[in-house]
C-alpha positions as CSV (number, residue, x, y, z in Angstrom):
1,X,0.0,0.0,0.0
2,X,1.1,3.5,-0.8
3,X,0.5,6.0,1.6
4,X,-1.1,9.7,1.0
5,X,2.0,11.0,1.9
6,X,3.6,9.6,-0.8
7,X,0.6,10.0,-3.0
8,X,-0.1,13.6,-1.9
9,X,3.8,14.4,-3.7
10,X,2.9,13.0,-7.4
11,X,0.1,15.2,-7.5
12,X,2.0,18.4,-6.8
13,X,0.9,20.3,-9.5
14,X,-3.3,20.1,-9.0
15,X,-5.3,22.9,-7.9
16,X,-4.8,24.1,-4.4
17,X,-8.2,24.1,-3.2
18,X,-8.8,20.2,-4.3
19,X,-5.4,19.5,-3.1
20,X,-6.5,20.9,0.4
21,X,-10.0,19.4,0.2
22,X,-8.4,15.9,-0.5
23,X,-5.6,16.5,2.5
24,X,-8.2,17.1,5.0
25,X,-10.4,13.6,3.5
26,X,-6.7,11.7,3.7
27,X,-5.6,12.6,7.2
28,X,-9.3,11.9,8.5
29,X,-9.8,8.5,7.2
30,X,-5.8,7.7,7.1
31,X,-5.8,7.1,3.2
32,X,-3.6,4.0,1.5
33,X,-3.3,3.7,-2.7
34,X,-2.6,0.2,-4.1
35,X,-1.7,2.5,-7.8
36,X,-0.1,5.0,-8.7
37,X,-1.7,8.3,-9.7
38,X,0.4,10.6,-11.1
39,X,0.0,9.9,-14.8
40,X,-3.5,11.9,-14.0
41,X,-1.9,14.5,-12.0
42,X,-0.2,16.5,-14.6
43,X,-2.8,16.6,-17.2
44,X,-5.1,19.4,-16.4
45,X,-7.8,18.8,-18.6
46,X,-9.0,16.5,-15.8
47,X,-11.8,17.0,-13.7
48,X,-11.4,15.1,-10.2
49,X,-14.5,13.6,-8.0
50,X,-13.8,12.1,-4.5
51,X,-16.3,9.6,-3.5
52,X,-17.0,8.1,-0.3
53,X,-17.7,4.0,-0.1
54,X,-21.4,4.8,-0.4
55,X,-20.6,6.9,-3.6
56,X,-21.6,10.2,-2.5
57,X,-19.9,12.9,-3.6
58,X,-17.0,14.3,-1.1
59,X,-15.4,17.0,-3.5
60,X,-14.6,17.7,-6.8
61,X,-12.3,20.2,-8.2
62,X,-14.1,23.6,-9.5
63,X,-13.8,22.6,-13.3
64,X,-16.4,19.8,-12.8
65,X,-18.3,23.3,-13.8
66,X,-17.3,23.2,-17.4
67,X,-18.3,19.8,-17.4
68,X,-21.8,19.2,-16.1
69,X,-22.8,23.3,-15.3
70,X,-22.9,22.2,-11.8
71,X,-20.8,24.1,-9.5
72,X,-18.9,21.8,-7.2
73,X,-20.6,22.5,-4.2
74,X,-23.7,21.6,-6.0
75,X,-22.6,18.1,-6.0
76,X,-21.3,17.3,-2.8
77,X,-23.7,14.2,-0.7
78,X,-25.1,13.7,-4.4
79,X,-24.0,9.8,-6.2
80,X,-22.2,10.5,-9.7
81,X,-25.9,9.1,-11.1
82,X,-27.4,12.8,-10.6
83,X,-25.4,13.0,-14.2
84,X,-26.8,9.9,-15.6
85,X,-30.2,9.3,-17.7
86,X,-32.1,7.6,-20.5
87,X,-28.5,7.4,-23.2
88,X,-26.3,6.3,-20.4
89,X,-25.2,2.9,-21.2
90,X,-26.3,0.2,-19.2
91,X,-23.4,-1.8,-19.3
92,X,-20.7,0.9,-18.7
93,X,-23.0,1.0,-15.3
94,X,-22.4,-2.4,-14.9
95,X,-18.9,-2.0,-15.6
96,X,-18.5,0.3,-12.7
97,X,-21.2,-1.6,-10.2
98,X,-18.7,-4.6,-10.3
99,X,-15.5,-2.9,-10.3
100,X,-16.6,-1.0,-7.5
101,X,-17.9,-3.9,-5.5
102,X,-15.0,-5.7,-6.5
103,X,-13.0,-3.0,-5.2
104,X,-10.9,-2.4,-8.2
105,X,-9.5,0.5,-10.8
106,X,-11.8,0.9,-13.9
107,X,-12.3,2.8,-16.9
108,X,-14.9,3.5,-18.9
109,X,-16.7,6.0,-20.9
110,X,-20.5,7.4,-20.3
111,X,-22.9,9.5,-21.8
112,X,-24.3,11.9,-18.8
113,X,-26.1,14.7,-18.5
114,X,-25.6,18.3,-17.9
115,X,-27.3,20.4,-15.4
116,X,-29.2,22.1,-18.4
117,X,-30.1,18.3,-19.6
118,X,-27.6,18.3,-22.4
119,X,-25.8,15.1,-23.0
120,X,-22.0,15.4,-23.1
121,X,-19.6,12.2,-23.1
122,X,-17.4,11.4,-19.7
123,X,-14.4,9.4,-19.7
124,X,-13.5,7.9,-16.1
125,X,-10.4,6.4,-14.8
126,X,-11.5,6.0,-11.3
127,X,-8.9,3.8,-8.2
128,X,-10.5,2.6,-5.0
129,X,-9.0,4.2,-1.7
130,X,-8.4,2.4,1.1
131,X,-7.6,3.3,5.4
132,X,-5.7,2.0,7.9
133,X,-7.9,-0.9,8.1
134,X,-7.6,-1.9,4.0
135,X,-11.3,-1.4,3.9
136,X,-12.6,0.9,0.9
137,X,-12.9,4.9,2.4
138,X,-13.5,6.7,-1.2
139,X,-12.6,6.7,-4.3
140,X,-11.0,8.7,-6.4
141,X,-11.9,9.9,-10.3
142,X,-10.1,11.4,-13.0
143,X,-12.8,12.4,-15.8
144,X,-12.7,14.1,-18.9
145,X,-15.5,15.1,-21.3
146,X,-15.0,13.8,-24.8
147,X,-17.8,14.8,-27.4
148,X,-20.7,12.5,-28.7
């Protein structure tokens, strides 16, 4: 397991305010990482979205805006499936039911819904987080919109 600590250094280079909201979720629940995330870290086309195990919505960095027209504090306590509706695929769903109860990595690509009930595309790349205990605390998304 990889400690924040160590985790917390790869992503050097995100936006402050995430960075700080993510610090505060890591130190609380004591965060582990069985991958690597810096490949997503230094690509800032990427919106983030911190889950808890119950996927509710933690915090998510302030271009999640661009995206869905939501502003980030919007979100928070609301499931990623606020964004979903009739075009999202059923079996990228499935996709991330399983990987989720599995507690693995996936990646997969949705149609969703903006706040104004436009459909835009949303590419995920989403890792499980883990505490102390190796139980599942959040997880962690790195989404970008892609057009459809």
């Amino acid at each position: 397991m990889l400690s924040w600590e160590l985790i917390k250094k790869l992503l050097w280079d995100l936006d402050k305010d995430i960075l700080e909201q993510m610090n505060g979720l890591a130190n609380e629940h004591n965060w582990h990482f069985n991958y690597f995330l810096d490949r997503f870290s230094h690509y800032n086309g990427y919106t983030i979205v911190i889950t808890d195990h119950n996927f509710k919505i933690q915090c998510c960095s302030e271009n999640i805006f661009k995206m869905t027209g939501y502003e980030s504090r919007e979100l928070i306590g609301h499931t990623p499936a606020l964004l979903q509706g009739i075009k999202t695929d059923k079996n990228s769903k499935m996709l991330i039911k399983k990987a989720t109860q599995n507690e693995l990595p996936f990646n997969t690509r949705l149609v969703n819904y903006r706040k104004n009930g436009e459909i835009y595309g949303c590419e995920i790349h989403a890792f499980p987080i883990f505490n102390s205990k190796l139980e599942v605390s959040h997880f962690i998304a790195f989404e970008k919109e892609y057009f459809v």
